[in-house]
N, C-alpha and C positions, 0 to 999 in steps of 0.2 A: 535452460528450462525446457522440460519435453513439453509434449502436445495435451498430455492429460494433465498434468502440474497445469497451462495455462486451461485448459477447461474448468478444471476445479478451481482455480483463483477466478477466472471471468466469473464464474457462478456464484459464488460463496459473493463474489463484489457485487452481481448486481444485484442479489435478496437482498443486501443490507443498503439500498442505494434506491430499492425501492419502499421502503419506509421514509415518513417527513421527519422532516428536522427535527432532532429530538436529542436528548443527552444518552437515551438509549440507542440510539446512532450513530451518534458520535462513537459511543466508546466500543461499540462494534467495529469501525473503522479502527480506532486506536489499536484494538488487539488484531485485528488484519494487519496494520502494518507492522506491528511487533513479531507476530509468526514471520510475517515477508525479511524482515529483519535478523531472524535468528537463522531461519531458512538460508537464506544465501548470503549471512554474515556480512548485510549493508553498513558499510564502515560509518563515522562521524564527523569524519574531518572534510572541510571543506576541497581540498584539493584529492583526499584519495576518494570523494564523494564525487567527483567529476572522472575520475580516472572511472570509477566502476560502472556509473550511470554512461559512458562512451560503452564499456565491454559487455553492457548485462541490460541492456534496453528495455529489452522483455516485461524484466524483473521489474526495472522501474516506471515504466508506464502505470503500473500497477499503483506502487506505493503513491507515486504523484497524483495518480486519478484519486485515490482513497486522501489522500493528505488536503486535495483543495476540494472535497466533498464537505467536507469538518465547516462545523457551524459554527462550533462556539468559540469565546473569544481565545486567540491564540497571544502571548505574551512573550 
C-alpha cells in the first residue's frame, strides 16, 4: 500500500465515520470494504485470511476499523 493509497483510504474512512449511525453508513462502509476487498484481493478463508492480515496490515487495519464501525445487526 503506497503513501497516497493510505491517505485516500484514511480520508474516504474518516467522511464516512463522521456521519451517525445510520443504514446510509453503514453501507458506505459496506462498499469501502468491498473496494478494499477487490483492491488487494482480501481472500475469505479463514486460515489464508490470517496469512494475508500478518502480510498486508496496512490494508487491514483499514477493513477492521470499517467492519467494527457497522451498526447494524450482523448475522
Amino acid at each position: 500500500m503506497t503513501d497516497a493509497e493510505i491517505f485516500g483510504y484514511t480520508k474516504r474512512l474518516g467522511e464516512i465515520l463522521k456521519l451517525p449511525p445510520s443504514e446510509q453508513r453503514d453501507q458506505r462502509l459496506t462498499n469501502f470494504m468491498s473496494d478494499l476487498k477487490e483492491a488487494y484481493d482480501i481472500p475469505s478463508g479463514v486460515d489464508q485470511m490470517r496469512d494475508f492480515e500478518w502480510r498486508h496490515s496496512s490494508v487491514m487495519i483499514f477493513y477492521r476499523c470499517a467492519e467494527d464501525a457497522m451498526t447494524f445487526e450482523r448475522g
